[in-house]
Phi, psi and omega in degrees: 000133179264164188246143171261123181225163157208148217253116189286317198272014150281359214234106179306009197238016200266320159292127200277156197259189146304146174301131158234141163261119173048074203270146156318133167224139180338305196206161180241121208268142168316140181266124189286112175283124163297335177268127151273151176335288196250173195253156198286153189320181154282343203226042197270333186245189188230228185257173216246197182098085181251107181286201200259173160151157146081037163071019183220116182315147162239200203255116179276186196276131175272193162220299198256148217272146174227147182302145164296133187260130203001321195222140169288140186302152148343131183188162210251359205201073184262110166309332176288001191268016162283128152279166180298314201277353200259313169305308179297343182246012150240018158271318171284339174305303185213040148276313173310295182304318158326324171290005207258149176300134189025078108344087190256195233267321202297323183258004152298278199307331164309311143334286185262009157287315210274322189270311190108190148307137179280161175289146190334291219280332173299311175288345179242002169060075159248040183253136171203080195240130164067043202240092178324143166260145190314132180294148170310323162317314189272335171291317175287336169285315178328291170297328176308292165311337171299298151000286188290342186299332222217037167274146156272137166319317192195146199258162164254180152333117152254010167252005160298334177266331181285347165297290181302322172316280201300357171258302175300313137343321193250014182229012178243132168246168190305213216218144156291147174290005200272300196330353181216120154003091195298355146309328179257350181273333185261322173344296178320297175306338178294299179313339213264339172305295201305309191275306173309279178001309192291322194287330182312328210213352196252151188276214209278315195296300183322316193285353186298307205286297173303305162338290177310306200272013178256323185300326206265345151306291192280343141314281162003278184303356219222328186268344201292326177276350218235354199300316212310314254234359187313301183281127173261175179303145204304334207254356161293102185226027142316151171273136132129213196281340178113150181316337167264012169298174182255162181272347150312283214302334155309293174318310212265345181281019200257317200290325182306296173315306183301329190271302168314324208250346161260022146221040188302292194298001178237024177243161183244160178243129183014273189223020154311351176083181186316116155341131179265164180301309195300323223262343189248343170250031140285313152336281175299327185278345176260000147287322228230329203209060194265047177257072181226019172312245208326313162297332163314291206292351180285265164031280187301351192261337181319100179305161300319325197215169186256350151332303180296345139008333245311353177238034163278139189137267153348311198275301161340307171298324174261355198243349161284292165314358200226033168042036193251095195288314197278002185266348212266302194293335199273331169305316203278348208267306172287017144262119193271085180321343161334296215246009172277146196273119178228135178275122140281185174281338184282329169137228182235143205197146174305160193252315173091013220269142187184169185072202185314328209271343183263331161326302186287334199281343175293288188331285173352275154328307173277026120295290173328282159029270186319291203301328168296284207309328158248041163284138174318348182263000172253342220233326202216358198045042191268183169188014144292127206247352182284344212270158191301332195262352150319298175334269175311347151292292168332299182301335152300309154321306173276354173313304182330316196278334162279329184295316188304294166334292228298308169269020159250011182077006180097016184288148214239153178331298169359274157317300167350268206309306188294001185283298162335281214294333203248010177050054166190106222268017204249113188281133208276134159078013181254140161288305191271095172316140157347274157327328185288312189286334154277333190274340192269004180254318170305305197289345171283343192294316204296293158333322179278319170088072188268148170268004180270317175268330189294302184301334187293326207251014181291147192286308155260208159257310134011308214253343168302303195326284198300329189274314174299355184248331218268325198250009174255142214262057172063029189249131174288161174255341158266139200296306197281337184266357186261330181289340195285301199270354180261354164293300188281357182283341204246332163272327194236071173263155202235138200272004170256012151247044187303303143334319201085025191304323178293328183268347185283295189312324174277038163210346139325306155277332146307287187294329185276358171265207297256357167263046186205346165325120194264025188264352182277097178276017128289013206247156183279196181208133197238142197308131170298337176270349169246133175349267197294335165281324171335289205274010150310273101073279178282326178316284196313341164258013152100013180253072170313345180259327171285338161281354157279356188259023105303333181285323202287331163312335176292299205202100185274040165251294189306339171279332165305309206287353181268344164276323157299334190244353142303328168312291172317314190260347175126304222277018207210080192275122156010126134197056104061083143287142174274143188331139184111322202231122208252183045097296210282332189296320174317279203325358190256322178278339189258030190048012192092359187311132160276337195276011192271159220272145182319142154275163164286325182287323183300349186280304189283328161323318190292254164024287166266040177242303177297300203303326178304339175269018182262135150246015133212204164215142181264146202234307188216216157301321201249334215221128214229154153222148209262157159333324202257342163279007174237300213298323158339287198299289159358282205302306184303003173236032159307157197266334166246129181288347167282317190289330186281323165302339193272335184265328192283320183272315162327329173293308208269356192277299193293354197234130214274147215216049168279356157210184201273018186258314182302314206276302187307319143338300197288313213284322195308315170312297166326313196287308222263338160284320203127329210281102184268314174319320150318270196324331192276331186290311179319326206241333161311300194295323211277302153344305180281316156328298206280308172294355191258333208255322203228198139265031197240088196287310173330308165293318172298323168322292168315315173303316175315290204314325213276323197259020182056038149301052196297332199262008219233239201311358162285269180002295213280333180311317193288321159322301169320289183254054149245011176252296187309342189253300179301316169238057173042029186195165196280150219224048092209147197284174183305289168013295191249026183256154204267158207272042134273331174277323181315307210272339206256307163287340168235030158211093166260011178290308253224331191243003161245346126006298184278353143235032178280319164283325159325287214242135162245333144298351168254352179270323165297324162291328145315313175285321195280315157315306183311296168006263189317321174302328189279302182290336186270012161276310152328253196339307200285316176298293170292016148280313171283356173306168197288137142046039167256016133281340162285353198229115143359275193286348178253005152265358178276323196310320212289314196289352174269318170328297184342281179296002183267328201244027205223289198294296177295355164282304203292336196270024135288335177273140127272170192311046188154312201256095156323082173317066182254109171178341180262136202270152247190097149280020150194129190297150170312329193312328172255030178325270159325341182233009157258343179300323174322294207280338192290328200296329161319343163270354160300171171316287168021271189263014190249022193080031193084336164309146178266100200281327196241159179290157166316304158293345176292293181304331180286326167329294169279014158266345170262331143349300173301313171309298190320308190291304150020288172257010182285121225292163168318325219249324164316282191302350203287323188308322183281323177294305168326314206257321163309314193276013160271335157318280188305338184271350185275323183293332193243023176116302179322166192237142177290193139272131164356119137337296229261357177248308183319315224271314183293349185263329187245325181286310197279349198302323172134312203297165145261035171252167188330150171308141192226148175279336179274027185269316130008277190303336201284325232256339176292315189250335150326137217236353169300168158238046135338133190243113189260055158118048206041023178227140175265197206202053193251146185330326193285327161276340164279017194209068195270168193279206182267184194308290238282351165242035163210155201279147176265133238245337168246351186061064165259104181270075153339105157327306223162130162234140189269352147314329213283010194258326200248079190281312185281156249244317215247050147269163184234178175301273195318331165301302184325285184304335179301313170323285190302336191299294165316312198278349185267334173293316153331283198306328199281318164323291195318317198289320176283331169306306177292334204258333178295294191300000000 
């Protein structure tokens, strides 16, 4: 049973100050109506419940919840039923009369029989036309007691609760990912993608901006799975979502509060500029920690009047306090006193109240009315509550608060107790009852932001907390630190306070050590065994990294995204290892401490090691995304930049890169985080991948160029075209060649195009190979064209391909003297066997037609001297690459492309493709199974053309084997040929060119 008690000498206001009469005010705000339109929603509050304490009834705990109902109840007293012409001519009416000198009690009542209530601005004296001003004495006294209404009594501990964290901590491990939704782990990520982006290029304010409104996105997102479960249940009056909740739903009412109450200066309301801190954890506390639902909708459904109550009082007091004015006014506005309820010791019994006594509690009441509706926070939507229209409000209040005396009379302990003893707390001759007159007093005390009535009428700590801070009026409790900080605030203003955010926060962390003191045996105590008040708990005291390491028990995505866009808004500082330095070297500077505080990388480091073991995640119905593609995206925006390569090559060390959606997926990402040495390892690997398993030479050629492989795409070039020269035809035949290579090969402007701007270095290095690779596919292709052995003109083409890729084997050579360091689009090694391919194109062997130009021959007569006069170990190589042609003509089979290519791309070195890896492998005597075919002595050694099958079907224009038939030909029969034959030609040409 509650008692109406009031304890007078916690509250400065209990002693009445001076009387100020018809006092001034800044400004006179536009009258608001107090009846709203329409009735507050059904579902506006959350759940009830106020135990007892501090001399002020509270709300008791209900158990079953009722919807708010549809219309507001009935009542005898509506402020909107004042007209306007009728309120201005009983304001001047009785303001005037007021002003008259000895005034007694009779004709004040005489009065307010024959007028009704006086009107607003006369009962709160804002009229101020002929308005004496208040003495400087009485202003300076004013403001002294204002001060004091928001002083704390008494500070707590500040290691107690991160001590019970930090013990709980080490017996909880961390949160599974199944705990968060695959919708919000890629949702989240998607924003956080979008904001690391932002940082590249939006200046500080633009990015201030972008913050705010990705906190108020991912509020969205974080609640969308969870909308059911926001209101708890009525007979839950626990902090936080309820016992039964999931631990994602833990995580996000933990996650909410921190983003709302630290990036309270960047988030914006249309064009009012920034939130103030009170207006945002009032915000959050009627979402989120709403318990006074149930008692509100009982209150308001209560038959006859909602008076008739016991807990209108109760409910009144908390829906003021938690700043819900206009739900205040519309209560107070449907009550009929008449029909009120009063607690005795005996218990609740009719009040009975009429006459003189129902009269004043209406003036009363109707006055309060007045005095909500023109607060700034009704009139302007302010809720600074530190700001001069606060200031100058408070003063208004506490006048209220003195009149509010003036007309209960004064009442005294005395009295009190003897009206208690005789069970009837209503004083014979008095206007104002008692009761009435302590509860209109807790609310003004409330206003004022007394800490005696705000904790009293509090549910919890939690809801202490957030009100002593939400109602204090922006004054330090040190005298000297406060003249300190309003001296540099009046000179030196600084546009990241604007708010007072920082003094919010410290007087935030004040109230929640004292109403928790544990030297208080009235202080609340918060369970050592639970998570989310613990980790409430450090918020409220400002230790956010011991409180992410409780969040993470919940939910390891929200605890990323909230060390990231703290890392972002500031309020969250680095801590870094620094480059250089791994895990075990902190520990050696921290002495081995375990106990030190979470990084934002050790978070995201976590983070992304589970999302990497997922191996996908679902977006919709239809549609996954693989793991490793968030854990990637993670990792790289760890804050040391070693630690992110080092979690990145490892994703990528472990992750198997078998196909070309993945690998093109993997490179793109890499490229679009920054990290290109990845992306190049990506495309490297994926490259070695293509050439061991497949033909899709083209692509690994791309994948080499992307990842600055110069000796990787020399190789496999070089490869190619040693399978075109042994066997004489283009290498990988049309048939088979993959449309990546096609296109690189006849059109490569067009097909490297899509990364000459990205990469402008992997397109030069691509082109200058292909080059030889492309011609020497031209010859072989106009050789094999219909009926190129009959037409003339399609054998100069072959022969101008011919003699290009003749020039470009030999321009390594100088008169003799072998260059290798000078780069090569077709290696010297087939030097010989392209001298090989000219003999065919002799005079000779065309009827005597002549193929090649004058100039053409001397080309190929300077080859020869070169290769000639060339060190032993040159020609031996060229000699290798021939008799591996010819032995291919007579039934060897070369060996698997994909064992040449793995054998030589793995060996590490970078020098040339040697034919005579080729030739050996070609002459092994073993039955080594090379590319499925064996290579046993029996094959290698074949008859002549006309009794053995040509083994690929291939329809050769002409093969210039087919002329050097014997088995035991050399380097030296070719040149010997050509030599004579060119000399031959060249004769015939100056004869001709002579005549």
């Amino acid at each position: 049973m509650n008692r109406f008690t009031a304890d007078f000498s916690s509250s400065t206001a209990s002693t009445p100050g001076p009387q100020t009469k018809n006092r001034q005010y800044g400004r006179t705000p536009e009258l608001a109506s107090t009846t709203p339109l329409a009735p507050p929603p059904s579902q506006i509050f959350g759940s009830s419940g106020i135990g007892g304490g501090s001399g002020v009834s509270k709300l008791r705990l209900t158990q079953n919840a009722r919807d708010l109902p549809s219309q507001p109840q009935p009542n005898n007293f509506h402020l909107s039923a004042i007209s306007q012409e009728s309120y201005e001519d009983d304001r001047q009416d009785y303001t005037d009369y007021m002003m008259e000198d000895g005034m007694e009690d009779d004709q004040y009542t005489q009065y307010t029989q024959s007028h009704g209530p006086p009107p607003a601005q006369s009962l709160m004296k804002f009229s101020t036309v002929n308005a004496p001003q208040a003495s400087t004495k009485s202003s300076r006294q004013s403001s002294v007691r204002l001060q004091q209404y928001s002083m704390l009594p008494y500070k707590g501990s500040e290691t107690a609760v991160p001590n019970l964290a930090r013990d709980l901590r080490r017996r909880i491990p961390h949160a599974e990912l199944d705990n968060d939704p695959d919708s919000v782990i890629v949702q989240t990520e998607e924003i956080l993608r979008t904001i690391q982006e932002d940082t590249q290029s939006a200046d500080q304010e633009a990015f201030d901006l972008i913050l705010a409104d990705s906190a108020k996105v991912l509020e969205n997102i974080w609640e969308a799975p969870t909308i059911g479960r926001r209101r708890r249940k009525d007979e839950d009056l626990s902090i936080g979502p309820g016992h039964d909740a999931k631990p994602f739903e833990h995580a996000r009412f933990l996650a909410i509060f921190l983003l709302r109450l630290y990036n309270a200066s960047k988030v914006t309301q249309d064009e009012d500029g920034a939130m103030s801190i009170p207006q945002i954890l009032l915000d959050w506390l009627n979402d989120y920690h709403m318990t006074i639902a149930h008692s509100y909708g009982e209150v308001i459904a209560t038959k006859p009047n909602p008076t008739a109550n016991d807990l209108f009082w109760d409910v009144v007091e908390v829906i003021i306090a938690r700043g819900k004015f206009e739900e205040a006014m519309r209560v107070l506005g449907d009550a009929d006193f008449s029909y009120a309820q009063v607690e005795t010791v005996n218990g609740t019994v009719e009040a009975n109240y009429n006459g003189l006594e129902l009269q004043a509690i209406q003036t009363a009441v109707y006055r309060l009315r007045l005095l909500l509706n023109v607060s700034p926070s009704v009139q302007s939507h302010d809720w600074r509550i530190d700001g001069p229209d606060w200031i100058a409000y408070r003063r208004d209040v506490e006048s209220a608060l003195e009149e509010l005396k003036e007309l209960s009379d004064d009442h005294d302990d005395s009295e009190l107790l003897e009206a208690e003893r005789q069970d009837h707390l209503l004083r014979p001759g008095k206007s104002l009852p008692y009761e009435v007159f302590s509860r209109l007093q807790t609310i003004y005390n409330i206003l004022l932001g007394s800490f005696t009535e705000l904790k009293a009428i509090s549910n919890d700590w939690l809801e202490a907390s957030i009100l002593l801070t939400v109602w204090w009026n922006g004054t330090s409790e040190n005298k000297v630190q406060q003249w300190s900080f309003d001296v540099s605030r009046a000179h030196h203003h600084d546009p990241g306070n604007e708010n007072g955010v920082q003094s919010y926060l410290k007087r935030l962390k004040e109230s929640f050590l004292a109403v928790t003191d544990p030297s208080q045996k009235d202080a609340w105590t918060l369970p050592s065994e639970s998570q989310l008040e613990l980790a409430l708990g450090l918020v409220l005291q400002g230790d956010i990294r011991s409180a992410l390491t409780l969040i993470q028990t919940y939910s390891l995505c929200l605890t990323s995204a909230l060390a990231e866009l703290g890392s972002w808004s500031g309020w969250l500082n680095s801590s870094a290892v620094p480059d250089g330095l791994d895990k075990d070297d902190l520990m050696v500077l921290t002495n081995g401490a375990s106990d030190r505080a979470i990084t934002k990388d050790e978070i995201l480091e976590l983070y992304a090691h589970e999302l990497f073991s997922q191996e996908h995640l679902q977006t919709s119905e239809s549609t996954f995304i693989e793991g490793w593609e968030i854990a990637i995206s993670v990792a790289s925006r760890c804050d040391s930049q070693s630690l992110a390569s080092r979690t990145v090559q490892h994703f990528i060390d472990q992750l198997t890169v078998n196909t070309a959606d993945r690998a093109q997926r993997l490179i793109t990402l890499c490229g679009e985080l920054g990290m290109r040495e990845e992306s190049r390892k990506v495309s490297e690997q994926f490259g070695d991948h293509l050439v061991n398993t497949s033909s899709d030479y083209g692509t690994a050629l791309l994948c080499y160029a992307r990842s600055q492989a110069e000796g990787k795409v020399q190789k496999l070039i070089e490869l190619l075209n040693s399978y075109c020269l042994v066997q004489s035809k283009a290498y990988p035949p049309e048939p088979e060649i993959d449309e990546a290579l096609s296109k690189l090969v006849s059109n490569p402007r067009q097909a490297l195009a899509g990364i000459a701007e990205a990469d402008p270095q992997a397109v030069e290095i691509l082109q200058f190979y292909l080059v030889g690779y492309a011609c020497l596919r031209r010859y072989y292709t106009a050789r094999d064209s219909s009926l190129a052995s009959s037409k003339t003109s399609q054998k100069k083409v072959a022969a101008k391909a011919l003699v290009a890729a003749i020039n470009s084997a030999a321009d390594s050579i100088y008169g003799g003297l072998y260059d290798p360091s000078r780069q090569q689009a077709i290696q010297v090694d087939g030097l010989l066997t392209l001298l090989g391919e000219a003999t065919a194109l002799t005079a000779e062997q065309n009827n005597n037609n002549r193929i090649f130009t004058s100039e053409q021959l001397y080309a190929i007569l300077a080859a020869i001297e070169d290769l000639q006069t060339v060190s032993d170990r040159v020609y031996a190589v060229a000699e290798d690459c021939l008799s591996a042609s010819l032995r291919q003509y007579h039934g060897s089979l070369p060996p698997s492309p994909h064992a040449m290519l793995k054998k030589s791309i793995s060996s590490g070195t970078n020098s040339n493709f040697s034919f005579s890896m080729m030739g050996s492998e070609m002459l092994a005597q073993s039955s080594e199974s090379l590319g499925g075919k064996s290579l046993g002595s029996g094959v290698l050694v074949g008859g002549s053309k006309d009794n053995d099958i040509d083994k690929d079907d291939v329809q050769r224009g002409w093969d210039w084997r087919s002329y050097f038939k014997g088995q035991d030909t050399t380097g030296a029969d070719i040149l010997r040929y050509l030599r004579r034959n060119i000399a031959q030609e060249l004769s015939i040409a100056n004869l001709e060119e002579g005549v």
